[in-house]
Structure formats: structure tokens, C-alpha cells
MIPA-209862 format. One record per residue (C-alpha): chain; residue number from 1; residue in one letter; x, y, z. Coordinates in Angstrom, 2 decimals, m for minus. Layout:
<rs>
<"A"; NUM; "A"; <X; Y; Z>>
...
</rs>
This chain:
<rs>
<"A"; 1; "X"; <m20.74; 13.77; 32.94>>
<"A"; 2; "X"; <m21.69; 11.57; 29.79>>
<"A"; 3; "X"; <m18.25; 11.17; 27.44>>
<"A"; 4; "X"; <m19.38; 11.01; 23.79>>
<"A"; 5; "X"; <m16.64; 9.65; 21.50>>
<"A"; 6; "X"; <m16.65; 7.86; 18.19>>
<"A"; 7; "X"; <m17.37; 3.94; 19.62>>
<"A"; 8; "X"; <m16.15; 1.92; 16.40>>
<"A"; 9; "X"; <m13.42; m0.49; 17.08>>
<"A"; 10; "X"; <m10.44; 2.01; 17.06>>
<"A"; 11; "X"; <m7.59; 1.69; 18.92>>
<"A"; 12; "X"; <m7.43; 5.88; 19.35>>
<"A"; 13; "X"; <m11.05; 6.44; 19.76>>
<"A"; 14; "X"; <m11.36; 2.88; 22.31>>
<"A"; 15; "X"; <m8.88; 4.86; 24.39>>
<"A"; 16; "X"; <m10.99; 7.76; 25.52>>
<"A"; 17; "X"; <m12.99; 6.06; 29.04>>
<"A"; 18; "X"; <m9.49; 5.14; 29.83>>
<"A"; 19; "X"; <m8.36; 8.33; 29.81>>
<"A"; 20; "X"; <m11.42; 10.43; 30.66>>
<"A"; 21; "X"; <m11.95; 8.00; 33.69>>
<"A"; 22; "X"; <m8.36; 8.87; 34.98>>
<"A"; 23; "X"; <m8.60; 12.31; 34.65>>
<"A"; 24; "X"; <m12.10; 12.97; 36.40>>
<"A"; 25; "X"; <m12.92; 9.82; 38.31>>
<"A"; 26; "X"; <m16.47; 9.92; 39.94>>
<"A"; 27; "X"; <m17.44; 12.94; 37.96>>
<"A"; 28; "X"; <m18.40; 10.69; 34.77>>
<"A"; 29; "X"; <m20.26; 8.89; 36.99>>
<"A"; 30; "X"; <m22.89; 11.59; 37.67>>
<"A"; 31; "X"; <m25.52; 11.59; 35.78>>
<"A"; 32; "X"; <m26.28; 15.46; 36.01>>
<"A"; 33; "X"; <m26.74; 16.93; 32.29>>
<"A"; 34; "X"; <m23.65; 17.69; 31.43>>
<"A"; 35; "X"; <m21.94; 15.97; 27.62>>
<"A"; 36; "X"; <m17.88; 16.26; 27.65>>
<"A"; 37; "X"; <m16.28; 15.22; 23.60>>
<"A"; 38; "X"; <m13.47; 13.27; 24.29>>
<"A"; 39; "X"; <m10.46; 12.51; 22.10>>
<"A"; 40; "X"; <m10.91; 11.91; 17.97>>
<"A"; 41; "X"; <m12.09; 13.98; 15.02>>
<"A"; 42; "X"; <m15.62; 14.28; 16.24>>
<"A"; 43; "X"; <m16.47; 17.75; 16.43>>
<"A"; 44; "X"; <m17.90; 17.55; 13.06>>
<"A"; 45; "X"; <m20.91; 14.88; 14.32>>
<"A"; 46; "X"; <m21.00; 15.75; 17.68>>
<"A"; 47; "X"; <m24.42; 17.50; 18.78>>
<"A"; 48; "X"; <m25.70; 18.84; 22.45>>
<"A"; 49; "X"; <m29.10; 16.54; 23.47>>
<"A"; 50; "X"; <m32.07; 18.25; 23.81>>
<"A"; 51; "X"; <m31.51; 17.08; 27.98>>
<"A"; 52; "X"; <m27.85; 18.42; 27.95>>
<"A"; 53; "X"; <m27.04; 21.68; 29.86>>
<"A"; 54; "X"; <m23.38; 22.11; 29.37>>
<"A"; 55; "X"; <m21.66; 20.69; 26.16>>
<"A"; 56; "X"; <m18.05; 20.63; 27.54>>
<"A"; 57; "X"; <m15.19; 20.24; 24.16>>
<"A"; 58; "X"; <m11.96; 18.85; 25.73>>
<"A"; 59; "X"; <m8.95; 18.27; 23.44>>
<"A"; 60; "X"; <m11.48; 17.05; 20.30>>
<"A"; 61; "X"; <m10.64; 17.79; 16.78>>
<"A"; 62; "X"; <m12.76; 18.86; 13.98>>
<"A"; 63; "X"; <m11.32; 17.19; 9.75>>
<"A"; 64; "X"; <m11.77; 19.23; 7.07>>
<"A"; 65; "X"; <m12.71; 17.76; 3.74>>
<"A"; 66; "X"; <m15.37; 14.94; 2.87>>
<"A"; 67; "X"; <m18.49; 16.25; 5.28>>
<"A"; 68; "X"; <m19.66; 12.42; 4.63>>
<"A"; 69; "X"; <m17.34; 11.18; 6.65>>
<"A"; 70; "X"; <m16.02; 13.60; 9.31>>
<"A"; 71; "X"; <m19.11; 16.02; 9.47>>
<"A"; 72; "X"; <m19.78; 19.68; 9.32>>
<"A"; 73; "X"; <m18.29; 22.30; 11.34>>
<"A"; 74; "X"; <m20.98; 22.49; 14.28>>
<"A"; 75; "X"; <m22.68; 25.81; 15.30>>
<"A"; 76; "X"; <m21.31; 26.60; 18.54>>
<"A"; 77; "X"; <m24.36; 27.89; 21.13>>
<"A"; 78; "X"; <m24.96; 28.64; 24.57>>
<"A"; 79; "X"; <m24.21; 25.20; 25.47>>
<"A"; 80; "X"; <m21.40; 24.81; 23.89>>
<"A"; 81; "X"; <m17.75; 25.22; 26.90>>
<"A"; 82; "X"; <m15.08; 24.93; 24.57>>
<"A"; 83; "X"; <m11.74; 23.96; 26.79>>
<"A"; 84; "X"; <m9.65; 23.41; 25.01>>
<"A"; 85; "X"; <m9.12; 21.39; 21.24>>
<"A"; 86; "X"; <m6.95; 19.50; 19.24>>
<"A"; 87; "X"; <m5.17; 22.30; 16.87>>
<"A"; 88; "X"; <m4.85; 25.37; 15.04>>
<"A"; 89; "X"; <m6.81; 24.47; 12.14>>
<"A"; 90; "X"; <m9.64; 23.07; 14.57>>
<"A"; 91; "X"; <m9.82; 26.46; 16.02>>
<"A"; 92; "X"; <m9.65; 27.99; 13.24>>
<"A"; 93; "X"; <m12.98; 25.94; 11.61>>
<"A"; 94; "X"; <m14.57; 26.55; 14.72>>
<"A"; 95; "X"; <m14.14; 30.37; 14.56>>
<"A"; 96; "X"; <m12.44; 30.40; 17.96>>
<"A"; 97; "X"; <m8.99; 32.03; 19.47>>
<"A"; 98; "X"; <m5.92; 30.22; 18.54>>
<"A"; 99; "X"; <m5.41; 29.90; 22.48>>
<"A"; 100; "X"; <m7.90; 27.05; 22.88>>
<"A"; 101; "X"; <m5.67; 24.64; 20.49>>
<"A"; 102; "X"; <m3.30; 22.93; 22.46>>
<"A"; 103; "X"; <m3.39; 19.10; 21.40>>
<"A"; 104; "X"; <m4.88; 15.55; 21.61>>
<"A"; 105; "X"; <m5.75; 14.32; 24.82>>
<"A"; 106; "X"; <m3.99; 11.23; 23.84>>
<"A"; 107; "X"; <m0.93; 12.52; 24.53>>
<"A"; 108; "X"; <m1.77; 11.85; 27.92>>
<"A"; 109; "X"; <m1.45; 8.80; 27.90>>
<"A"; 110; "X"; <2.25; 8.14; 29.44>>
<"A"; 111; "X"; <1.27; 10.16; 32.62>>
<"A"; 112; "X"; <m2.00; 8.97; 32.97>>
<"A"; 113; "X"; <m1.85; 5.03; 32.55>>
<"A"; 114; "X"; <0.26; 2.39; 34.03>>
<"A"; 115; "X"; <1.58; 0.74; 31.35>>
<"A"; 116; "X"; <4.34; m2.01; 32.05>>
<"A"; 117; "X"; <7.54; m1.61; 30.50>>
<"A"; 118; "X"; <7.86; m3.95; 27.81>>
<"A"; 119; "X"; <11.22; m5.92; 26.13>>
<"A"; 120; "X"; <11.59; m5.01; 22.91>>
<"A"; 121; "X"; <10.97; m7.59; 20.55>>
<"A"; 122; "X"; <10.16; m5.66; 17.30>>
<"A"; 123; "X"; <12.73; m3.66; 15.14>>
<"A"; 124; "X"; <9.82; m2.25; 13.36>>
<"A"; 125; "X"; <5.78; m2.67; 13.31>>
<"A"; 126; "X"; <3.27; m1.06; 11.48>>
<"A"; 127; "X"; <0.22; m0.19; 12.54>>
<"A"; 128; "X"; <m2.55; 0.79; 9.69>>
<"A"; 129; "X"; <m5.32; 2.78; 9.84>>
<"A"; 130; "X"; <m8.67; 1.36; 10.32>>
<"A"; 131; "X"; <m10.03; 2.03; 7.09>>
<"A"; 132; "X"; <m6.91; 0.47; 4.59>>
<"A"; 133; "X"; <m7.22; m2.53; 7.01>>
<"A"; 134; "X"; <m11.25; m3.22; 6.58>>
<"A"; 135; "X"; <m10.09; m2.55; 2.59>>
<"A"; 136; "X"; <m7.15; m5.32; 2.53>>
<"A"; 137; "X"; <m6.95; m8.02; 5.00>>
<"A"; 138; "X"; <m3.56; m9.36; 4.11>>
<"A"; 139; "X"; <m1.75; m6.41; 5.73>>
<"A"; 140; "X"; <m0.21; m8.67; 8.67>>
<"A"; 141; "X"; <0.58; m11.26; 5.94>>
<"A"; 142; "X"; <2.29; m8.60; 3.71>>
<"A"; 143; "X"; <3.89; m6.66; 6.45>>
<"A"; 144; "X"; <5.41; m9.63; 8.45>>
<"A"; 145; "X"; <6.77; m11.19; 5.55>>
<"A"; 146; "X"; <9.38; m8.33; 5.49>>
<"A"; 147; "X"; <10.23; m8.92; 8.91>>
<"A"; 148; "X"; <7.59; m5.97; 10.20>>
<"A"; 149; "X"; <5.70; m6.89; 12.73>>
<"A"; 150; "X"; <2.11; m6.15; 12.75>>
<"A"; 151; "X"; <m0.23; m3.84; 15.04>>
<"A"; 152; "X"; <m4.14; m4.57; 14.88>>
<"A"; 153; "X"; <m5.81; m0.96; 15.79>>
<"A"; 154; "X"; <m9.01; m2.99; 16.55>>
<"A"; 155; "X"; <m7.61; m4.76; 19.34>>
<"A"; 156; "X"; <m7.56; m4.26; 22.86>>
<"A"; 157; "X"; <m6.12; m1.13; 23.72>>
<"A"; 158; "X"; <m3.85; m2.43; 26.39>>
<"A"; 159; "X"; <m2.93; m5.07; 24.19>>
<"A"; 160; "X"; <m1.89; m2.60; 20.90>>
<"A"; 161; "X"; <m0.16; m0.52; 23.88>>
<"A"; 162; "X"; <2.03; m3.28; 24.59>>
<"A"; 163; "X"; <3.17; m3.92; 21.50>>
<"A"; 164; "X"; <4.06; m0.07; 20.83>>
<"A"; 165; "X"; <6.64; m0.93; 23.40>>
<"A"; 166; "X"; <7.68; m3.89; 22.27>>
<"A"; 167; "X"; <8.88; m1.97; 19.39>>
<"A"; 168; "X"; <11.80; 0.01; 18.41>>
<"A"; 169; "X"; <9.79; 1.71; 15.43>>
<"A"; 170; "X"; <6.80; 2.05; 14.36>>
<"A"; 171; "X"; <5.49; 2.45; 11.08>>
<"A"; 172; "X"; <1.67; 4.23; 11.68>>
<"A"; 173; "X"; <m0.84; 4.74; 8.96>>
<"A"; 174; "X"; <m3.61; 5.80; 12.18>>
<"A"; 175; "X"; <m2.80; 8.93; 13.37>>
<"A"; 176; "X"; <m3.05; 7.93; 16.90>>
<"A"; 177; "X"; <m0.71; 5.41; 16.27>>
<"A"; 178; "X"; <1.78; 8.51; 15.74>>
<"A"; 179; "X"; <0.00; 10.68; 18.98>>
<"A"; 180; "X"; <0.59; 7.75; 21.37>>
<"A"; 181; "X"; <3.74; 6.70; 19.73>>
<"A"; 182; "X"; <5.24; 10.26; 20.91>>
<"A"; 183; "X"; <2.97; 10.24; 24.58>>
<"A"; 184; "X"; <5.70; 6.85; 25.58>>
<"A"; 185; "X"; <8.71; 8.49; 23.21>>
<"A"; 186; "X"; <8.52; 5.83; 20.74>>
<"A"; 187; "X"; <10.20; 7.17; 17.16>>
<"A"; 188; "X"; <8.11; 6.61; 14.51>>
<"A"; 189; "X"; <7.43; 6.78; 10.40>>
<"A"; 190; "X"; <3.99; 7.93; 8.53>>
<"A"; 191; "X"; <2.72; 5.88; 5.51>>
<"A"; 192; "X"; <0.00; 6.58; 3.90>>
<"A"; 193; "X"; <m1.70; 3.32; 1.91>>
<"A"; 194; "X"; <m5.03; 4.92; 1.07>>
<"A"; 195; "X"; <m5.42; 8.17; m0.52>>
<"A"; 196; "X"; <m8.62; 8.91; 1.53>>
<"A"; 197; "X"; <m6.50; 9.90; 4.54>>
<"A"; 198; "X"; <m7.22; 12.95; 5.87>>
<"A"; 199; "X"; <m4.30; 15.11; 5.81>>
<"A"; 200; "X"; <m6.17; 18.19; 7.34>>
<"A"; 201; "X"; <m6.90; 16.20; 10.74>>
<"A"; 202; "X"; <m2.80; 15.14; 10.77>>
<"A"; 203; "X"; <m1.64; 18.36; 10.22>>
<"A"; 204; "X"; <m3.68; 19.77; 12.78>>
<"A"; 205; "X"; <m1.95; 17.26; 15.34>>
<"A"; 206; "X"; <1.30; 17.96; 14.15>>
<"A"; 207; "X"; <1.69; 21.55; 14.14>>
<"A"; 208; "X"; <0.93; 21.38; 18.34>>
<"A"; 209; "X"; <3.93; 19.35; 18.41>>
<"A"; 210; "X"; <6.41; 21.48; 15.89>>
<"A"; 211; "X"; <6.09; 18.61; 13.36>>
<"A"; 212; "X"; <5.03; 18.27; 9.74>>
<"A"; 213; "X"; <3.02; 15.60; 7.61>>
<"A"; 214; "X"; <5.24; 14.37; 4.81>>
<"A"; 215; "X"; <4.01; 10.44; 4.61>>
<"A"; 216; "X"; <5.50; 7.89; 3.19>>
<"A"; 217; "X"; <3.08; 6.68; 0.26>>
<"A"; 218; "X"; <2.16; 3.72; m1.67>>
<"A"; 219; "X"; <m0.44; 1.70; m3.40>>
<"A"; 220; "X"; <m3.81; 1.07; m2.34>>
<"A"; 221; "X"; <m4.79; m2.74; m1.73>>
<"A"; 222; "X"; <m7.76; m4.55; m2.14>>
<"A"; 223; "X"; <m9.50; m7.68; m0.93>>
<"A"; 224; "X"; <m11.53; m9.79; m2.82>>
<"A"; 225; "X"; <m14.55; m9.18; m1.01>>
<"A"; 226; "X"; <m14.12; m5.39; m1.51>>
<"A"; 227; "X"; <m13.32; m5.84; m5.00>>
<"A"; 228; "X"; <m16.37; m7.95; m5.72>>
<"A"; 229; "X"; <m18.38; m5.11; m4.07>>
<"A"; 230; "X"; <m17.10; m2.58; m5.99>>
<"A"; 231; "X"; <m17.85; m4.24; m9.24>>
<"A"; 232; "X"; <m20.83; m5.63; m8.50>>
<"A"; 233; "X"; <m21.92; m2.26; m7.73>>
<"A"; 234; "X"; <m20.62; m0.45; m11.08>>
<"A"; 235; "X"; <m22.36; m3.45; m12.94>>
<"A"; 236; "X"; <m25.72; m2.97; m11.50>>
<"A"; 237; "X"; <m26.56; 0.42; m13.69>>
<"A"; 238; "X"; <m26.14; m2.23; m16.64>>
<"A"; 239; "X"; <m27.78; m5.36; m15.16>>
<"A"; 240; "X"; <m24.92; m6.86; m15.58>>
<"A"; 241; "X"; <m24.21; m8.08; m11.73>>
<"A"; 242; "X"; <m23.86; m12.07; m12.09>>
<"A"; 243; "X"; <m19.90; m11.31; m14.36>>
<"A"; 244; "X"; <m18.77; m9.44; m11.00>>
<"A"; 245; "X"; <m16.26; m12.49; m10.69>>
<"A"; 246; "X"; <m14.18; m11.25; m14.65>>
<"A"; 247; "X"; <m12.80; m7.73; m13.42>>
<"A"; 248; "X"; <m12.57; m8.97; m10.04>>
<"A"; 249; "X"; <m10.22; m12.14; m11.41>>
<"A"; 250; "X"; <m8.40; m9.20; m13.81>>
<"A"; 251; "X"; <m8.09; m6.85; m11.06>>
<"A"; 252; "X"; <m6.57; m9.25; m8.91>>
<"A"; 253; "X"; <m3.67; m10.59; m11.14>>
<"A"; 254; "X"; <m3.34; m6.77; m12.09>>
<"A"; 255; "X"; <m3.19; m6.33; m7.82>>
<"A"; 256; "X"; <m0.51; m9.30; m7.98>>
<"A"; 257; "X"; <1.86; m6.56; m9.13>>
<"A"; 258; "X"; <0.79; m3.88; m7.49>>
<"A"; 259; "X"; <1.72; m6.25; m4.02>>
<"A"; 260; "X"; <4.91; m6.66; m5.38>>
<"A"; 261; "X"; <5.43; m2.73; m5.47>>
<"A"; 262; "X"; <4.24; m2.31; m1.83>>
<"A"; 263; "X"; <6.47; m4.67; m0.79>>
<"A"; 264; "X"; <9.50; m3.08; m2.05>>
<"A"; 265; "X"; <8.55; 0.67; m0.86>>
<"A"; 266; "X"; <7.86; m1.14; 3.04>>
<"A"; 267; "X"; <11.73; m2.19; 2.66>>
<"A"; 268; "X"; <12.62; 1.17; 1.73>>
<"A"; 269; "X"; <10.52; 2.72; 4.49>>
<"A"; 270; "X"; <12.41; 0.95; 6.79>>
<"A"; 271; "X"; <15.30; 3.66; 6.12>>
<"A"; 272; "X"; <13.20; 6.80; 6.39>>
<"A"; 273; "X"; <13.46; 9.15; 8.41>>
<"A"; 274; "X"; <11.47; 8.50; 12.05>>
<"A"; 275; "X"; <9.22; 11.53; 13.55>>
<"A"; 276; "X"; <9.50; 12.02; 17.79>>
<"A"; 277; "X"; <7.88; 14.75; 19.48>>
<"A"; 278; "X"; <10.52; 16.43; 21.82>>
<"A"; 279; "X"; <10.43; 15.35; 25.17>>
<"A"; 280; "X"; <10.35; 18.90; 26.54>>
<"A"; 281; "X"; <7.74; 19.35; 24.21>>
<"A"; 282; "X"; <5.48; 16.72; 25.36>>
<"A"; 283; "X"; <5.90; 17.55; 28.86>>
<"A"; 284; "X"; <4.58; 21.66; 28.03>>
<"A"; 285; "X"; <1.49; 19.90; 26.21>>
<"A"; 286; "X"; <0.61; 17.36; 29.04>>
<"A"; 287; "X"; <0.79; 20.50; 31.09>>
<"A"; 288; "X"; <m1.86; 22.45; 29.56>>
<"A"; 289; "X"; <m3.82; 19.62; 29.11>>
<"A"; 290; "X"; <m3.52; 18.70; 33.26>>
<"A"; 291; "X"; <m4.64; 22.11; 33.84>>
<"A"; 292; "X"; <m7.20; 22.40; 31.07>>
<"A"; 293; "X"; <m8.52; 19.05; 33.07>>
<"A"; 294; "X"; <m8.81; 21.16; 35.95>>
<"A"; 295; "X"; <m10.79; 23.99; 34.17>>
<"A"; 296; "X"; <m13.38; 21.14; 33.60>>
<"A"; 297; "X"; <m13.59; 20.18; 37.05>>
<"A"; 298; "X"; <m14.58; 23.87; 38.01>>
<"A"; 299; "X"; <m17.70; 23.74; 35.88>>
<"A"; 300; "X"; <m19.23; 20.72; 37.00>>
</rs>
């Protein structure tokens, strides 16, 4: 089987061959026509090949809302296995039986990986997502000069694993900062930085798991870069490029402020209330995942 997942550098969509390679071994070895779509909101992008024979959907998840981003709800042919997927409201975008939704694969990730136990070192980290990070690079500035310590989704899988339990709580922007943080029973508290996060894809998750998406939110930050970009951009209509550098300067003293603001809502954060999938719960779902796993395995 060839696994086709989203390969930017995302801790939650780096995670799939780890996962995918525990669960069916030599199979995604063989090189016999057959696509599986792993873990991540991918369903949207996602085709069949012209050489594929069996599309096989385990555990993927489709986001509503900007189709430049996530995609268009695909048309589902006679290639197309579906397994099992993410949610409700994938299933229901799909045009399939509410049956099929049972959750992300990530939640697998406690009885599928060895991770070591870890001392904890952190009373809280935050982990952003992808996207707010690539907009502001002083997050683990900012962040760790409350005393928060600070999760890089673009690392090394392994590596952002063990620092999810070297925490007591964790304060997740990336939504599968939250799916992991309840696979190893790790409380945790959703912020929301950028107002481009897709709620429809969180929600989804969440309502497999008995939860719902009320995140924390705050200001959107900027870099200069970014901000230079964005001018630059806005200027060019009026040729007017080369004074990028006079909003940007205004912007940023405005920003100056707004940092100030963030600052003070990530202290108050610290008191929210945390989010834990129940640990009877997450057994049921890792469950019907296993055995979903094993459907799989009798089509190939």
C-alpha cells in the first residue's frame, strides 16, 4: 500500500508512517496498487491515481470552509473503500452513514508507540499551530517569558512527543496537539491566536470524544517579514512598493501593544479550564480503530 498524507513539516501530519507502519507492517511495503489516506484533513485534496485500484480512507478528515486551503469535498467512485473517518461532520460532507465516523487515527498513538515515560519538567507548554507560528516567530520568546514552555510542531515527532510528557499542561493551538494530548491522558487548554483556524475540522474531532470547541482567543501576531509582505503587496496596485518599511514601522509599534495584550490573556489562560478525553472513552475509540485496522488488512 502507498500512504498519502499531507508531507509539510507538521508534527500531526509527520506522525502518520509512524503509525501506519505499526499498524500494517510489510503491507505498505507492497507495491501492489492500492492508496490508503492516513491521518489529517486531507480528504478535501486527496485524489485516486490513474494506476490506483483501491483508494482505501482510514480515519482521514475532510474541513469545511476556505476550499483554498483544505479542498473540495471529493466525489467518491468505485475506487473509493471508505473505513472508517475522522467525524460526524466528515461523514456527513462525504454523504456517507454516520457509522463510518469514529475518530483520528492519532489517537492511537499511546497503544501503538513506545514512548518513554518522561519527568515532568513543564507546568504548562504551548504548542501553536503551524500556520500562527510561520506568521510570528517570537512565539517561544513570548510564551517562555511567562514561564510557558514552548512546543515546536515542526520538530521531530519523537522529540515534540517527549515534551508532551514532560508537561503537566498543555496549551495547543494545533489540533493534534489536543488529539495526542488525550491518546497519553495529558489535560489540556485550546487557544486560538489566528482567526483562520478551522473550527469545522476541531469540532469534528471533538464530538467523537464527547467534547466541545470553546478556545481560548487572542490577538493575532505578526513578524516583520510577514508584515513587510503584506504591505508591499497592498502597495503594488499603487506603485508605491519602495515605502513598504512606514506602515510596517507603524504597525509594529501599534503590534508593541497588541504583545502586551497577549501576554496578559496567556497568564489568564493558565487558569482555564483543561479539556481530557475520558479514559474509558479513549479506550472504546482505539477499539474501533484496532478493528477498523483489521478491516483494511482483509482487502489487501
Amino acid at each position: 500500500m502507498e500512504l498519502l498524507y499531507h508531507k509539510g513539516e507538521n508534527f500531526g501530519d509527520a506522525i502518520n508512517p509512524m503509525i501506519f507502519d505499526r499498524l500494517f507492517g510489510a503491507l505498505m511495503e507492497e507495491n501492489d496498487g492500492i492508496e490508503i489516506l492516513g491521518i489529517g484533513s486531507i480528504l478535501g485534496h486527496a485524489r485516486p491515481s490513474k494506476e490506483c485500484k483501491k483508494f482505501i480512507v482510514f480515519s482521514s478528515g475532510f474541513a469545511g470552509g476556505d476550499s483554498s486551503t483544505y479542498g473540495s469535498v471529493p466525489e467518491l467512485n468505485d475506487k473509493f473503500e471508505i473505513v472508517c473517518v475522522r467525524g460526524k461532520k466528515t461523514a456527513k460532507a462525504l454523504g456517507i452513514e454516520e457509522t463510518y465516523a469514529i475518530a483520528d487515527g492519532a489517537l492511537l498513538v499511546s497503544r501503538l508507540l513506545d514512548i518513554p515515560a518522561q519527568e515532568k519538567k513543564y507546568k504548562y507548554s504551548y504548542m501553536p499551530h503551524v500556520g500562527s507560528m510561520n506568521l510570528y516567530k517570537k512565539w517561544p520568546e513570548l510564551v517562555e517569558s511567562l514561564g510557558i514552555h514552548f512546543i515546536d510542531p515542526t520538530k521531530d515527532p519523537m522529540q515534540v512527543l517527549k515534551e508532551m510528557k514532560q508537561t503537566h499542561v498543555l496549551m495547543t493551538e494545533a489540533m493534534h496537539g489536543a488529539i495526542i494530548a488525550d491518546s497519553i491522558q495529558l489535560p489540556w487548554i485550546p487557544i486560538k491566536t489566528n482567526q483562520s483556524i478551522n473550527e469545522f475540522k476541531w469540532n469534528d474531532y471533538l464530538e467523537t470524544v464527547d467534547l466541545v470547541y470553546l478556545p481560548n482567543e487572542t490577538r493575532t501576531l505578526y513578524s516583520k517579514e510577514v508584515l513587510k509582505g503584506v504591505f508591499k503587496k497592498k502597495l503594488q496596485k499603487f506603485r508605491l512598493q519602495a515605502f513598504s518599511f512606514l506602515p510596517t514601522f507603524l504597525y509594529q509599534i501599534i503590534q508593541n501593544f497588541k504583545v502586551k495584550k497577549v501576554k496578559r490573556n496567556f497568564e489568564s489562560f493558565k487558569s482555564k479550564p483543561t479539556y481530557k478525553c475520558k479514559a474509558d472513552k479513549l479506550e472504546e475509540l482505539q477499539d474501533k480503530l484496532l478493528a477498523a485496522a483489521e478491516r483494511v488488512k482483509g482487502m489487501v
